[in-house]
C-alpha positions as CSV (number, residue, x, y, z in Angstrom):
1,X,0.0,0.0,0.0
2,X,1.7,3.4,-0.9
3,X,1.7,6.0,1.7
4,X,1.0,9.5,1.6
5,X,3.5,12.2,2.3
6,X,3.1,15.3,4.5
7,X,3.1,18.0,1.0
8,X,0.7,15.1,-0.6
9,X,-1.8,14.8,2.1
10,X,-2.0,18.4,3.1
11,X,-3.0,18.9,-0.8
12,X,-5.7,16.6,-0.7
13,X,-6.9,18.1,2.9
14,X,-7.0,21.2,1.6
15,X,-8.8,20.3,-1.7
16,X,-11.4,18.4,0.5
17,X,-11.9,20.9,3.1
18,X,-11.3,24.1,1.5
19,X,-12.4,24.7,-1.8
20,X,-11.7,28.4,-1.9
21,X,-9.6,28.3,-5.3
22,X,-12.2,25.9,-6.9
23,X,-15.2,28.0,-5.6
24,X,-17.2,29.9,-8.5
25,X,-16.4,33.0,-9.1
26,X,-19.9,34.7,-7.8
27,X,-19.1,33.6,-4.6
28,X,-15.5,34.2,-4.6
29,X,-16.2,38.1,-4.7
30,X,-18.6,38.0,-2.2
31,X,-17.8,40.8,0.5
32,X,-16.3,38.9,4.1
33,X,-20.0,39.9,6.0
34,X,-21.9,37.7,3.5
35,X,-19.1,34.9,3.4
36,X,-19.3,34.6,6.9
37,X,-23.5,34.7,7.0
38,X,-23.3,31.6,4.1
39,X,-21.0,30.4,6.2
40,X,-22.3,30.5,9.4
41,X,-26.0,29.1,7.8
42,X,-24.2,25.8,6.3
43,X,-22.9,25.0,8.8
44,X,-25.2,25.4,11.5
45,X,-28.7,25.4,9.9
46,X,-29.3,21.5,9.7
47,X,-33.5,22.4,9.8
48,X,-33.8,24.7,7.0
49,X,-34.5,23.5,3.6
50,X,-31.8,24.4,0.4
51,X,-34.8,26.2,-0.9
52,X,-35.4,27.9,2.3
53,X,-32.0,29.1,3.2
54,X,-31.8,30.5,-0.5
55,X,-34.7,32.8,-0.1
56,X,-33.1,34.0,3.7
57,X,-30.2,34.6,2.2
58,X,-31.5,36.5,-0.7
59,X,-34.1,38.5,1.4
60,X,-32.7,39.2,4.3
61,X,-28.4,39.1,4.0
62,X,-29.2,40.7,0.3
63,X,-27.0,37.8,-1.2
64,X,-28.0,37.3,-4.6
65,X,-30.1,34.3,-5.8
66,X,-26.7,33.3,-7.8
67,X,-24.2,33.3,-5.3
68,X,-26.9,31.7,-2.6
69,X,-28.0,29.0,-5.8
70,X,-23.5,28.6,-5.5
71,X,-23.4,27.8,-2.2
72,X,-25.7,25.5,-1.5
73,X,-24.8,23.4,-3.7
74,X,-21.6,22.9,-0.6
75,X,-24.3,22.3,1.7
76,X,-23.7,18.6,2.1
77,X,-19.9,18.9,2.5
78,X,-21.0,20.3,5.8
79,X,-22.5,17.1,6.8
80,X,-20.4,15.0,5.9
81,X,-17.1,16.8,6.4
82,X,-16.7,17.9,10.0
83,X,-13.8,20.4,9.1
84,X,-15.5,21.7,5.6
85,X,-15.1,25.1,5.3
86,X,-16.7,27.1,2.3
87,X,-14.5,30.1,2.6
88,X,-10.9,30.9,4.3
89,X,-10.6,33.7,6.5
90,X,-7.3,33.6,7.0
C-alpha cells in the first residue's frame, strides 16, 4: 500500500476541506459579511431546507439568488465533512 507524504496529504486536505480556489467566481467576490452569513448558515442550519436558506439569504443578508443557488450546492460537505469550510478567512 503506498503511503502518503506530509506536502501530498495536506494537498488533498486542503482540496477536500477548502475549496476556496475551486469555488465559483460569484461567490469568490462575495464581500467577508456575507461569506461569513453563508458560512455561518451551512454549517449550523441542519432544519432549514436548500430552498429555504436561498430565499433567507437573498431576502434578508441581500445575497443574490446566484451566489446563494452557489453555495448551497456545498451544503452537504457540511455534513459530511466535520472540518469543511466554504471560505478561508485567514
Amino acid at each position: 500500500m503506498a503511503t502518503l507524504n506530509q506536502a501530498h496529504f495536506r494537498e488533498l486536505l486542503a482540496n477536500s476541506l477548502y475549496p476556496q480556489d475551486r469555488l465559483p467566481p460569484v461567490l469568490q467576490a462575495l464581500p467577508r459579511k456575507q461569506k461569513e452569513q453563508l458560512e455561518d448558515s451551512l454549517a449550523n442550519d441542519e432544519n432549514s431546507s436548500d430552498e429555504e436558506l436561498v430565499e433567507f439569504w437573498v431576502s434578508e443578508c441581500g445575497i443574490s439568488r446566484e451566489a446563494a443557488d452557489a453555495a448551497v450546492a456545498f451544503r452537504t460537505n457540511f455534513f459530511t465533512q466535520v472540518m469543511f469550510r466554504l471560505f478561508d478567512f485567514n
